[in-house]
C-alpha positions in Angstrom: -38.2 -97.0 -150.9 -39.5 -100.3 -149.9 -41.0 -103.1 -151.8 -44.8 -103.2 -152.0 -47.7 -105.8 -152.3 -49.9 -105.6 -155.4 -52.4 -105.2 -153.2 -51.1 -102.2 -151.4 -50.0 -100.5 -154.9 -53.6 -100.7 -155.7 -55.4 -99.2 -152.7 -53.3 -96.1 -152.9 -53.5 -95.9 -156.6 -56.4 -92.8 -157.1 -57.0 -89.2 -156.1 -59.8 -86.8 -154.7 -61.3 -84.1 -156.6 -64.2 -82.6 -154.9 -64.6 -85.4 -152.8 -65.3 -87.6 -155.4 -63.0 -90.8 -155.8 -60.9 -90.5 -159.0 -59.1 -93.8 -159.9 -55.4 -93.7 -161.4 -54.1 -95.9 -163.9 -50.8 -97.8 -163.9 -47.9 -95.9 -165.5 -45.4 -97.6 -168.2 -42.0 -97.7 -166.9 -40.6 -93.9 -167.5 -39.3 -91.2 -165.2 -42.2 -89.0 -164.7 -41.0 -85.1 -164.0 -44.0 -83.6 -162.5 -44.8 -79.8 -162.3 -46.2 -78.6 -159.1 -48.5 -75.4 -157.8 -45.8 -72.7 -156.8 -48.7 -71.6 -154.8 -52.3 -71.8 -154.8 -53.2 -75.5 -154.5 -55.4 -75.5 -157.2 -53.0 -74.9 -159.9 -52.6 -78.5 -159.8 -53.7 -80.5 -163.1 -55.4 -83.8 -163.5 -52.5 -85.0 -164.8 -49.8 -84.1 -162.2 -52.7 -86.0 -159.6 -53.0 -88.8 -161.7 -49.7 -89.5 -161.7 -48.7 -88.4 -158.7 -51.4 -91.3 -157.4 -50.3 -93.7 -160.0 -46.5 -93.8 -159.7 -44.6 -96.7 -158.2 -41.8 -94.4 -156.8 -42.5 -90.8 -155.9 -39.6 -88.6 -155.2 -39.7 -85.0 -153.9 -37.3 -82.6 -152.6 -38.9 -82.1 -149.2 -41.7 -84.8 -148.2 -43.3 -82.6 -145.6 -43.7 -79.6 -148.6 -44.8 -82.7 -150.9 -47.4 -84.1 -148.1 -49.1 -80.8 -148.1 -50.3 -81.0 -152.1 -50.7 -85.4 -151.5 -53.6 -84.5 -148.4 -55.0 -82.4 -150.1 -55.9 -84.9 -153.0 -56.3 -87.6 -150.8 -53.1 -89.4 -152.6 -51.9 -92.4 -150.4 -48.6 -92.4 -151.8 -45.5 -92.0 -149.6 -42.7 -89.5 -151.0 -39.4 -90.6 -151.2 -36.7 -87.8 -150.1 -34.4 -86.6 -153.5 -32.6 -83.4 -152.7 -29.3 -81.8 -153.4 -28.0 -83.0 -150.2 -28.5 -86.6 -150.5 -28.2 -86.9 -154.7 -25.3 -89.1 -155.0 -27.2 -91.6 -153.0 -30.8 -91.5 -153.6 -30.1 -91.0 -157.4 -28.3 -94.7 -157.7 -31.5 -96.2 -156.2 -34.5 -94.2 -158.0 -32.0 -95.5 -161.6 -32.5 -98.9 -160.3 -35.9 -98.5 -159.9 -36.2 -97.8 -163.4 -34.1 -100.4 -164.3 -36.9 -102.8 -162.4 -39.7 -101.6 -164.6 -41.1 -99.3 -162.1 -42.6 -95.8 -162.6 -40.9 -93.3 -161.1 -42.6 -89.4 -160.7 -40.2 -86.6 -159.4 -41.7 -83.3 -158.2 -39.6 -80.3 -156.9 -41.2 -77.8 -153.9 -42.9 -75.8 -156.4 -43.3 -75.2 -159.7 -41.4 -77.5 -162.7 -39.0 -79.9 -162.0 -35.4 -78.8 -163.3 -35.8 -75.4 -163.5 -33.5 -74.2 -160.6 -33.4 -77.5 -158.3 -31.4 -80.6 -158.9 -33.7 -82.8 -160.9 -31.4 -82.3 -163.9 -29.1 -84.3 -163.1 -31.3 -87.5 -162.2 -33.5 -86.6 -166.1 -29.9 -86.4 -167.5 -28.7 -89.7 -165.7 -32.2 -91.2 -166.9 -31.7 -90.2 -170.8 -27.8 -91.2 -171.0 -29.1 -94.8 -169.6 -31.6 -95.4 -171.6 -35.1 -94.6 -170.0 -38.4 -92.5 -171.3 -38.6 -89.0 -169.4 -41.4 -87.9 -169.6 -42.9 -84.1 -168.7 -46.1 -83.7 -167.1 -46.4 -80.0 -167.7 -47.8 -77.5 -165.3 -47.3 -74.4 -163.0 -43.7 -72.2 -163.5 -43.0 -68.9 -162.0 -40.7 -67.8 -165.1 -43.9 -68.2 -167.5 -46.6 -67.0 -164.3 -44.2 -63.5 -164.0 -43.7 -63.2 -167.4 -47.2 -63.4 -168.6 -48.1 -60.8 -165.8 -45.7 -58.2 -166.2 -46.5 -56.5 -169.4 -42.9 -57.1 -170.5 -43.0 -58.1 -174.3 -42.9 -62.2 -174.4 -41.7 -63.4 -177.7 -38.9 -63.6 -176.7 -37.2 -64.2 -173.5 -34.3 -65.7 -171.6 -34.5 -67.4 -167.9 -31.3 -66.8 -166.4 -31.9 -68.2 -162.7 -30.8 -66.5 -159.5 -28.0 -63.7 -160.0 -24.5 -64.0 -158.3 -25.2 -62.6 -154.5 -21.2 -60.8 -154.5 -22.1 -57.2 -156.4 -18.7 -57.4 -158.7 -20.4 -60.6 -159.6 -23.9 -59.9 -160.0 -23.2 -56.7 -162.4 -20.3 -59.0 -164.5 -23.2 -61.6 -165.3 -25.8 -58.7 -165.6 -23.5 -57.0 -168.7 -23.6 -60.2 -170.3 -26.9 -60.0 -170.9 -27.0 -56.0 -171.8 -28.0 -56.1 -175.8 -29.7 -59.7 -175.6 -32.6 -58.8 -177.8 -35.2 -60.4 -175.3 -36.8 -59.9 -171.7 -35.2 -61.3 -168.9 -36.1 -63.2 -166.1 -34.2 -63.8 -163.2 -35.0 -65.7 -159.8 -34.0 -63.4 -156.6 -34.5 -63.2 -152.9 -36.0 -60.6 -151.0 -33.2 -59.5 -148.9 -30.9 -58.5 -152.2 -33.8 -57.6 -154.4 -33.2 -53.7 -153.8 -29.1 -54.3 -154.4 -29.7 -56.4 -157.9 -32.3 -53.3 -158.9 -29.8 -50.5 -158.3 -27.0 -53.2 -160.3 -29.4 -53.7 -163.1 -30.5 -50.0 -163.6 -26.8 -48.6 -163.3 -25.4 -51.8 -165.9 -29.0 -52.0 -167.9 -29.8 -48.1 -167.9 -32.2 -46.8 -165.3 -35.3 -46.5 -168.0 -35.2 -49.7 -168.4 -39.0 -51.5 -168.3 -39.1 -53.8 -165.1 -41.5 -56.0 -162.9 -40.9 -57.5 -159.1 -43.3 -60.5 -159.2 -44.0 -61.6 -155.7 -45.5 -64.0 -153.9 -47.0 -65.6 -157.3 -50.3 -67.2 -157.1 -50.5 -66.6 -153.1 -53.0 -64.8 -151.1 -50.2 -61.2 -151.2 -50.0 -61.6 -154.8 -48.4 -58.4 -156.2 -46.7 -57.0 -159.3 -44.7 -53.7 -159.1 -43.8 -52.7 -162.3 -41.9 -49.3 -163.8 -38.3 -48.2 -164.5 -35.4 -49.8 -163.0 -34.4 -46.3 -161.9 -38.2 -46.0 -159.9 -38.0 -49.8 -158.5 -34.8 -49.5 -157.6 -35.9 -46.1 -155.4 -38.8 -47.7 -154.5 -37.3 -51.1 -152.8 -34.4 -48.6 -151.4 -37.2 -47.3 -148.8 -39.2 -50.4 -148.7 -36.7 -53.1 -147.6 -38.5 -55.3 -145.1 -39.9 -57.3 -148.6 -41.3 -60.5 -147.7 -42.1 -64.2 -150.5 -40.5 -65.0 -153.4 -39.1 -62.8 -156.0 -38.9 -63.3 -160.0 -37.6 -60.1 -161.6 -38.4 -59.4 -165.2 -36.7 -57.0 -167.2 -38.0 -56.1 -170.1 -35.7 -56.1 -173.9 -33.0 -53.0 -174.6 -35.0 -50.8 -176.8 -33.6 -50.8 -180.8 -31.5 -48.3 -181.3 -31.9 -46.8 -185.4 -29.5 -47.5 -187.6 -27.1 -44.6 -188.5 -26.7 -43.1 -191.9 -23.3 -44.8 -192.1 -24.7 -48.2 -190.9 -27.1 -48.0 -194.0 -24.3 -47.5 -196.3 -22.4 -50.3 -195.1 -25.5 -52.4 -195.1 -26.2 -51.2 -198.7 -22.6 -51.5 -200.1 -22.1 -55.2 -198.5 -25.7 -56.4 -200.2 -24.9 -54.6 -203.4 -21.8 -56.4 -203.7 -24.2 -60.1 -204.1 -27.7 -58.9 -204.8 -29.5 -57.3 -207.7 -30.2 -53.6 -206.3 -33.6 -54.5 -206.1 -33.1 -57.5 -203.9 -30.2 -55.7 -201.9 -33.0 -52.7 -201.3 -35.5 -55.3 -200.0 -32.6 -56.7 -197.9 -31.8 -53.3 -196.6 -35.7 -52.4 -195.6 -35.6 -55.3 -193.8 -32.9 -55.2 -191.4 -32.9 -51.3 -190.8 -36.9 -50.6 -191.0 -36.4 -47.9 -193.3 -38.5 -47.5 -196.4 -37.4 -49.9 -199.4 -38.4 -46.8 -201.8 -36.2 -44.7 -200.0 -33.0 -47.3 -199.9 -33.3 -48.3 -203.8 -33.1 -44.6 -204.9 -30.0 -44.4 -202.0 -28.6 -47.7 -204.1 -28.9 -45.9 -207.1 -27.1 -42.4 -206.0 -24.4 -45.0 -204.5 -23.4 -46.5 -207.6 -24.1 -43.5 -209.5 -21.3 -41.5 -207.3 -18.9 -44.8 -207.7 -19.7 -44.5 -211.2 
């Protein structure tokens, strides 16, 4: 990072958008964390560009990746290397920086800043001194794969790349076995048939799936079935090429027993009227309230 005249700030301040000259305006003093196409160019928002003009202090993970997305948006400013390699002293200097009153925008490869790459510790470092972090929203490959897998989406945990050691892998995968809520995990190409056969024997092999690849880029795809069939599938096909996100969709409910409605119905009955303990009941087993107020009723009938 190097000192720069007013002058020179201001030439470099603007963007191109269809060849037309866009200016961008200063930034208050904040650390800026900038989301990023995680393929296709155009995913890019006005924003991100404005911003990514605007900025005092850009920092990126790799500035040839960054340079790409900056020449294509005619952006004058000059990245500033911030990886996992060179943290401890490249942090120190984009904190001082902020402490100067400049802007400072970060930007991973691809896609939003702290999810899976070492921005979090410079936003964490940020918050704990004092300074404004601020998101400029965009592109993600968790939310890109989850929206195009069919999975069910109300609910859903990002979990990051898997262990690569198989003892590993299927230890972290069992943790996750009755989370009530689709899964997304980040994976390579070269261990994506080994995590599929790991998943279907810890998950269960009818399991609801998708192998996003290649999000967003020209060889797109999304193969979606069983664990049991991808796993199959990638067994043969194992010359995979791109980036992987694997979503896996909920474990299906499984009915409550007889015995776990009585135990539902006797706990409720002992604090709720037996209407309200019958609503109660409907409500956490799916069953008919009808049905479990006339069970409430035999129940205390037989108890006398």
């Amino acid at each position: 990072m190097t000192e720069e005249t007013t002058a020179e700030t201001g030439a470099r301040r603007g963007f191109r958008l269809h060849n037309i000259a866009v200016p961008a305006r200063p930034l208050e003093p904040a650390l800026y964390l900038v989301a990023t196409p995680i393929g296709n160019l155009g995913d890019v928002t006005l924003r991100a560009l404005e911003t990514l003009a605007g900025a005092d202090v850009l920092a990126c993970e790799d500035t040839r990746v960054t340079r790409v997305l900056l020449d294509r948006y005619g952006i004058q400013n000059r990245p500033f290397a911030y990886h996992e390699h060179n943290a401890d002293e490249a942090g120190p200097r984009l904190l001082q920086a902020l402490e100067a009153g400049r802007s400072v925008a970060l930007v991973s490869d691809a896609g939003t800043p702290l999810v899976s790459d070492p921005g979090y510790r410079l936003a964490q470092q940020a918050i704990e001194a004092g300074y404004r972090v601020i998101p400029i929203p965009g592109a993600s490959a968790p939310l890109a794969a989850l929206v195009g897998s069919g999975l069910p989406n109300d609910a859903f945990l990002f979990a990051g790349f898997l262990p690569t050691k198989d003892k590993a892998r299927r230890d972290r995968l069992a943790e996750f076995m009755s989370v009530p809520a689709t899964l997304i995990f980040f994976e390579s190409p070269h261990r994506i048939g080994a995590t599929l056969l790991a998943a279907a024997d810890v998950l269960g092999t009818e399991r609801r799936a998708s192998v996003c690849r290649e999000l967003t880029k020209t060889y797109e795809e999304f193969r979606r079935g069983t664990l049991a069939e991808l796993a199959a599938h990638y067994e043969e096909h194992d010359n995979v090429k791109g980036e992987i996100v694997l979503v896996i969709g909920p474990p299906k409910e499984q009915p409550a027993t007889e015995a776990d409605v009585d135990a539902i119905l006797t706990d409720l009955a002992k604090s709720l009227p037996t209407a309200k303990a019958a609503t109660e009941a409907a409500r956490l087993t799916g069953l008919p309230r009808k049905v479990l107020y006339q069970k409430l009723l035999d129940m205390k009938a037989a108890n006398g």
